[in-house]
C-alpha positions as a Markdown table, in Angstrom:
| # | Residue | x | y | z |
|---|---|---|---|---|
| 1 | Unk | -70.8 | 20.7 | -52.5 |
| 2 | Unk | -68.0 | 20.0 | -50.2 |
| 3 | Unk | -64.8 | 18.6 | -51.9 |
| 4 | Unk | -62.6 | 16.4 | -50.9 |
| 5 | Unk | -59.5 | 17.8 | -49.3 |
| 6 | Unk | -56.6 | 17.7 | -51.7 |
| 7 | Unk | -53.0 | 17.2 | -50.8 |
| 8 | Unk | -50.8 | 21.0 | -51.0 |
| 9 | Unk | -47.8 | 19.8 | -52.5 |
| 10 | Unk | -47.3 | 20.5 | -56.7 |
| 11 | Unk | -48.2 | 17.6 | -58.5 |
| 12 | Unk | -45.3 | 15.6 | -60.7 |
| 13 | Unk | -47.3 | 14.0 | -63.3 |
| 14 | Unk | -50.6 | 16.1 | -64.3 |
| 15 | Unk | -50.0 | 19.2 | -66.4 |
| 16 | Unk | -53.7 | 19.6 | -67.7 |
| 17 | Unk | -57.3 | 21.3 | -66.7 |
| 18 | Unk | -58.9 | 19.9 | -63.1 |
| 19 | Unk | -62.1 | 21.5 | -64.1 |
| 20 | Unk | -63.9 | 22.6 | -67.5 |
| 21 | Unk | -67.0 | 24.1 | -67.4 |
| 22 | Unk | -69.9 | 24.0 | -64.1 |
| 23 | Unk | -71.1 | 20.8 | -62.7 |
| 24 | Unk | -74.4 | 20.3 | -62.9 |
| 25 | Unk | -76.2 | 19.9 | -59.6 |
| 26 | Unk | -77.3 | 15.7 | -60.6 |
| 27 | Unk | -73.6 | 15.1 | -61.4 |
| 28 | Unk | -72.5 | 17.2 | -58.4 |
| 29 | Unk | -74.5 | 15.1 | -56.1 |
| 30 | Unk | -73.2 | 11.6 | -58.0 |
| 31 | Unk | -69.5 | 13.1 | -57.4 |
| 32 | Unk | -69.7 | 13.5 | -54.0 |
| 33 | Unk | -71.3 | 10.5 | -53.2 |
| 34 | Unk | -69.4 | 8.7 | -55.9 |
| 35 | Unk | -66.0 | 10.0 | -54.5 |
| 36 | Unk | -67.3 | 9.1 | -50.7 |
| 37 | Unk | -67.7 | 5.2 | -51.8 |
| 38 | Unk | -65.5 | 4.7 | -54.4 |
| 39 | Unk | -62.3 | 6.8 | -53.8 |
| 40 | Unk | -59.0 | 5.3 | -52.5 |
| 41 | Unk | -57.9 | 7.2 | -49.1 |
| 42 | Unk | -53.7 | 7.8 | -49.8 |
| 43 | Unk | -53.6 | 9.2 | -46.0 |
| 44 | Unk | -53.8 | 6.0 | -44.7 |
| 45 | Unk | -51.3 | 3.5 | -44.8 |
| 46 | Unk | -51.5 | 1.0 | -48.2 |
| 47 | Unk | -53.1 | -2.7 | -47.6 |
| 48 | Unk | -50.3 | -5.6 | -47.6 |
| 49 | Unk | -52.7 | -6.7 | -50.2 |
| 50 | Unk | -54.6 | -3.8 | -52.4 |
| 51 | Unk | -57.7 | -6.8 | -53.1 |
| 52 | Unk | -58.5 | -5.5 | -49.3 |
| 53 | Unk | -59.7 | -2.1 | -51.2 |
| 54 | Unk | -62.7 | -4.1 | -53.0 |
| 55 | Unk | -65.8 | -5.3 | -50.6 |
| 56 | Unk | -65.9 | -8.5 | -53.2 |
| 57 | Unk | -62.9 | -10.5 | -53.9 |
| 58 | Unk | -60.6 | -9.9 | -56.7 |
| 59 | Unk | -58.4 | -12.3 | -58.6 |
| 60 | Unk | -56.1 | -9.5 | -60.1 |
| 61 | Unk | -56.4 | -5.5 | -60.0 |
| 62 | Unk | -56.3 | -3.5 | -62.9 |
| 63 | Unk | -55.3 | 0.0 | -63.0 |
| 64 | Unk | -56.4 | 2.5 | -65.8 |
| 65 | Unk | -54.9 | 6.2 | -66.0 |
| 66 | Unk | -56.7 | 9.5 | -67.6 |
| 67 | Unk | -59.7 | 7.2 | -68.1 |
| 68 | Unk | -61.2 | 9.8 | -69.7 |
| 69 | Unk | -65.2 | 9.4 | -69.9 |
| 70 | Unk | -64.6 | 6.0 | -68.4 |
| 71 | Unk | -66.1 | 3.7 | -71.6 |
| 72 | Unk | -63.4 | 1.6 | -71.7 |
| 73 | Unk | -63.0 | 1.5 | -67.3 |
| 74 | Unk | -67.0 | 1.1 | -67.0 |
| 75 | Unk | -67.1 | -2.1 | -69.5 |
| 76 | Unk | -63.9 | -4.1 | -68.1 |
| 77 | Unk | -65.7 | -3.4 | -64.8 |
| 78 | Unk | -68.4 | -4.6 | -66.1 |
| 79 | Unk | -67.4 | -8.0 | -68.3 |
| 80 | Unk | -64.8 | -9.1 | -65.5 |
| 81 | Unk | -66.7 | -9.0 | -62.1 |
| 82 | Unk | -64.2 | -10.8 | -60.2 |
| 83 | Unk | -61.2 | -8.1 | -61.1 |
| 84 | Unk | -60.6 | -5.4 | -59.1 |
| 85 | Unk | -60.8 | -1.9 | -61.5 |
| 86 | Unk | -58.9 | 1.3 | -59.9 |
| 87 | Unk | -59.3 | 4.9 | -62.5 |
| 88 | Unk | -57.4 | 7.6 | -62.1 |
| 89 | Unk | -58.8 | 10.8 | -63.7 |
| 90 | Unk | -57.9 | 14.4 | -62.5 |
| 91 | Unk | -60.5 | 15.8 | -64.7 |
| 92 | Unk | -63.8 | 17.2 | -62.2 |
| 93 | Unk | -65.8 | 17.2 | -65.2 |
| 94 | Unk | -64.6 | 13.7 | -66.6 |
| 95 | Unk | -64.9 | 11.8 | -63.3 |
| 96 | Unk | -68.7 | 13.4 | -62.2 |
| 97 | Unk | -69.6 | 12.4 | -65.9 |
| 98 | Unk | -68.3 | 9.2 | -65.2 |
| 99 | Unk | -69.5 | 8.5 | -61.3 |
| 100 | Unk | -73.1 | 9.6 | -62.7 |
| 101 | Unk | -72.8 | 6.5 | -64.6 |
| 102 | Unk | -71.4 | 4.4 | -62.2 |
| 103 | Unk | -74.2 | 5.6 | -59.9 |
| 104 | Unk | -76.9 | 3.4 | -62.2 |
| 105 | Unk | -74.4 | 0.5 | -62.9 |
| 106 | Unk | -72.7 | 0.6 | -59.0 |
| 107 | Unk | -70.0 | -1.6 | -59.3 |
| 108 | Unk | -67.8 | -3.4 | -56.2 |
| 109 | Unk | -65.4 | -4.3 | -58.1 |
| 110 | Unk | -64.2 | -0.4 | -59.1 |
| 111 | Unk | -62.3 | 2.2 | -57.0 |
| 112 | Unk | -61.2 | 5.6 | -58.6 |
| 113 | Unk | -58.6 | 8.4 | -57.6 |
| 114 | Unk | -59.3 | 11.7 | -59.2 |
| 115 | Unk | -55.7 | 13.1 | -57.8 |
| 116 | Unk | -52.3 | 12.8 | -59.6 |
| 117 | Unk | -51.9 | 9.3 | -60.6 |
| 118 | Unk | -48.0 | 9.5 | -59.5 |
| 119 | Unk | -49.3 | 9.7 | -56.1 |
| 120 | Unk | -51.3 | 6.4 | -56.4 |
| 121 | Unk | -48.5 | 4.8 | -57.7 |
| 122 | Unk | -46.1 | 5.7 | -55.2 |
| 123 | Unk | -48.8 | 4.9 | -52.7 |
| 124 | Unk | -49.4 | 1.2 | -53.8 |
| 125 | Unk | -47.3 | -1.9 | -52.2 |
| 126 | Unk | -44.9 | -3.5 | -54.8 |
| 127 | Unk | -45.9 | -6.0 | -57.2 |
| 128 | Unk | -49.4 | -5.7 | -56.8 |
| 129 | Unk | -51.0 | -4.8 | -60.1 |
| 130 | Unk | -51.9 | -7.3 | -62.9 |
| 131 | Unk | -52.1 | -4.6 | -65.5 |
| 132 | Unk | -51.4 | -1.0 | -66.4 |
| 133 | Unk | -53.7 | 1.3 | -69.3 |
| 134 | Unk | -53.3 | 4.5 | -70.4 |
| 135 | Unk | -55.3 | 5.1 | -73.4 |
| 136 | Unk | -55.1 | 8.4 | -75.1 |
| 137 | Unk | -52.9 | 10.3 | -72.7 |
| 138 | Unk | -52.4 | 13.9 | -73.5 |
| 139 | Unk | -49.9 | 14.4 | -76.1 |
| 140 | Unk | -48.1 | 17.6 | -75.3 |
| 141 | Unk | -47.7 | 17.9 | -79.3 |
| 142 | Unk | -44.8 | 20.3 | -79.0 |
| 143 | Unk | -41.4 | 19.3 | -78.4 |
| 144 | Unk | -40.8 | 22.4 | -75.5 |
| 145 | Unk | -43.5 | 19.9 | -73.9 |
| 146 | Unk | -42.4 | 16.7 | -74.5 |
| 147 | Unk | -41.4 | 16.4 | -70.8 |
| 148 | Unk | -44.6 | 16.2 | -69.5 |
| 149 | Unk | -46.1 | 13.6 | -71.2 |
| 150 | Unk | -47.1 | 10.8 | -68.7 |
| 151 | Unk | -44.4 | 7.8 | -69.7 |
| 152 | Unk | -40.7 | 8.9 | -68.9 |
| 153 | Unk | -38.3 | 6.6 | -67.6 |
| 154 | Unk | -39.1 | 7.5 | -64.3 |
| 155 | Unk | -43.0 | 6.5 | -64.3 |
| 156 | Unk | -41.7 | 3.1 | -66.1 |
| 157 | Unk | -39.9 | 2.4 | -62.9 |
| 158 | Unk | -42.7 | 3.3 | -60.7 |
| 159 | Unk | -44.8 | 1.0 | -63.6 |
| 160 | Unk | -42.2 | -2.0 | -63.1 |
| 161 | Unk | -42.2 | -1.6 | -59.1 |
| 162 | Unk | -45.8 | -1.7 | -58.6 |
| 163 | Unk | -46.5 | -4.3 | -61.9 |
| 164 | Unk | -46.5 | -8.2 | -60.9 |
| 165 | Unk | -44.1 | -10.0 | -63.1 |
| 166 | Unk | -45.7 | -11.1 | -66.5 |
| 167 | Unk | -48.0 | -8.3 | -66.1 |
| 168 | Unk | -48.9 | -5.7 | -68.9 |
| 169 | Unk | -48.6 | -2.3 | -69.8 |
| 170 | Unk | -51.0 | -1.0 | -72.4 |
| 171 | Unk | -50.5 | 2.2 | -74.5 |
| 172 | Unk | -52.8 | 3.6 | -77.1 |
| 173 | Unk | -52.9 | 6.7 | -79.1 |
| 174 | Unk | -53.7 | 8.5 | -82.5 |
| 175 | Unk | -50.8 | 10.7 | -82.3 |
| 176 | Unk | -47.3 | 9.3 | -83.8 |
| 177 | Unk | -45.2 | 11.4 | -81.8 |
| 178 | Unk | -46.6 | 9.9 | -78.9 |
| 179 | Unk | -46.8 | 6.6 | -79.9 |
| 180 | Unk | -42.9 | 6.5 | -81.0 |
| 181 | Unk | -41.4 | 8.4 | -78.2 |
| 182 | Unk | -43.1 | 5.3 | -76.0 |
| 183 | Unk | -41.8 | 2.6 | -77.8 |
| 184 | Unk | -38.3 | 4.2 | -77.4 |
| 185 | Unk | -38.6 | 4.5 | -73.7 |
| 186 | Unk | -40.2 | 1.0 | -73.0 |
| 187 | Unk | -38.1 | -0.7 | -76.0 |
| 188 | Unk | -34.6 | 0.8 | -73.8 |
| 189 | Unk | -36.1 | 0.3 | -70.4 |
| 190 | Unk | -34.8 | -3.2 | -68.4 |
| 191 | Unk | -38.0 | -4.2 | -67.2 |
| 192 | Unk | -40.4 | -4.2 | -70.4 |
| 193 | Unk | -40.7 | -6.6 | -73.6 |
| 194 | Unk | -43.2 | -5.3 | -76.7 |
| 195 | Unk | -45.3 | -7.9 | -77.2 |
| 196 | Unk | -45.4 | -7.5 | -81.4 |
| 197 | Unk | -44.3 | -10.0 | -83.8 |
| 198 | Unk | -46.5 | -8.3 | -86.9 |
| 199 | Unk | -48.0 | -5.0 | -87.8 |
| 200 | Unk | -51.8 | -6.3 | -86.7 |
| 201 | Unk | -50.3 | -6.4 | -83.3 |
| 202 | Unk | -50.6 | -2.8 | -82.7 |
| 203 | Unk | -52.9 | -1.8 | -85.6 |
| 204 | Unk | -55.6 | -4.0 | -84.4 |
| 205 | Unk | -57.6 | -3.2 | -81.0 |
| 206 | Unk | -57.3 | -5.1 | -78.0 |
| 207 | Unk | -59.9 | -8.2 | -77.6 |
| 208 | Unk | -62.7 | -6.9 | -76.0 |
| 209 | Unk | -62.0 | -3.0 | -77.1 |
| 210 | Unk | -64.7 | -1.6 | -76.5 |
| 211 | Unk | -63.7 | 2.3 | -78.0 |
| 212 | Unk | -63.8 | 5.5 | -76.5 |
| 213 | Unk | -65.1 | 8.5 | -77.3 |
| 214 | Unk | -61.6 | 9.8 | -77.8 |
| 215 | Unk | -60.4 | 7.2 | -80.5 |
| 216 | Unk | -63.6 | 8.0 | -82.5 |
| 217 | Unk | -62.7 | 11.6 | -82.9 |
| 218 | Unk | -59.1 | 10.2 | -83.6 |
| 219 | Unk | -61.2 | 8.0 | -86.7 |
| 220 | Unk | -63.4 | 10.6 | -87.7 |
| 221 | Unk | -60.5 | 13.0 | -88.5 |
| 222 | Unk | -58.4 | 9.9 | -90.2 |
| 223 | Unk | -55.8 | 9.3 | -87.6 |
| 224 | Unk | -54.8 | 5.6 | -87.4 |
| 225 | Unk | -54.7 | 4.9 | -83.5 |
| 226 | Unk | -51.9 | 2.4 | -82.4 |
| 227 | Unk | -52.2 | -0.4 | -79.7 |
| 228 | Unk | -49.3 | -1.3 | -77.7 |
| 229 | Unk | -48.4 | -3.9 | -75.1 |
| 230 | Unk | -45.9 | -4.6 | -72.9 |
| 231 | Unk | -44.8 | -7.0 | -70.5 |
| 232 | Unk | -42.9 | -7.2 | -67.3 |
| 233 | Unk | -40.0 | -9.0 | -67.0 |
């Protein structure tokens, strides 16, 4: 199966696995076809207005990052038809699991990127996104490693340039490191409010939460995931 050609220069933002084990020959096939129709081109310019990547039209775009095995993409895709869907997931394995479902639920209202998600970011025109998820980033449990996990003050500016105002950012994880360290670094950035007035704010899911596959490992082993939002000033 060809692949699609991939940029040379070191990623900033992805530290883990591109590939686990083989592809099967079905999910090969969906890959390549799913990345031929739903993949967003970064060597081309960006659209003035990123609804032009959607052959239906959008109200608001949405952008999910690490998605994962895509539960949580493939039903907001799903239950909100006229929002535009963009995952990001570097994973091979992940994203031909996930385009093998997409290829018997075809959505127009979805695009994925299965580079860097920096790159995406830095891609898109300013203001342009309605909301921002990353659910169950990698941790990078050790402190030596802390760096690389995805929010840093930097990729909070490139969230606030490319959020609308009033739009969200949405962070869940079972890991407490994790889930400290970000409300420290959107608590102290300029551009983002928590949305919490009570515990149930971030101990409850979001409306509509449909799980992953992730968070129920996270249950089984009794870790307590935490939901976070926040808005842009």
């Amino acid at each position: 199966m060809n692949q699609p050609e991939r940029p040379s220069r070191a990623t900033e933002g992805f530290f883990g696995r591109r590939r686990g084990r083989p592809v099967g020959s079905q999910q090969a096939v969906a890959l390549e076809e799913g990345l031929r129709r739903y993949r967003i081109d970064l060597s081309v310019p960006p659209p003035a207005d990123p609804a032009g990547l959607f052959p239906v039209a959008v109200s608001d775009i949405r952008l999910e990052i690490g998605f994962g095995g895509g539960e949580h993409l493939l039903h907001a895709a799903a239950t909100e038809p006229g929002v535009g869907f963009v995952g990001v997931e570097p994973f091979v394995n992940g994203m031909a699991k996930f385009l093998a479902r997409v290829e018997a639920e075809p959505r127009q209202n979805l695009r994925v990127y299965d580079d860097d998600a920096i790159r995406l970011l830095d891609w898109l025109p300013p203001a342009c996104i309605g909301r921002i998820d990353l659910f169950y980033p990698d941790p990078w449990p050790k402190k030596k490693h802390w760096k690389r996990r995805f929010v840093s003050r930097v990729n909070l500016d490139r969230f606030a340039r490319v959020l609308r105002p009033g739009g969200l950012f949405r962070f869940a994880s079972d890991i407490d490191t994790y889930v400290n360290w970000t409300l420290q670094h959107c608590r102290t950035h300029p551009d983002f409010s928590w949305l919490a007035s009570e515990a149930d704010d971030w101990r409850l899911p979001y409306a509509g939460w449909p799980g992953t596959r992730y968070e129920a490992k996270a249950l089984r082993e009794d870790r307590r995931p935490a939901y976070l939002s926040f808005r842009r000033r």
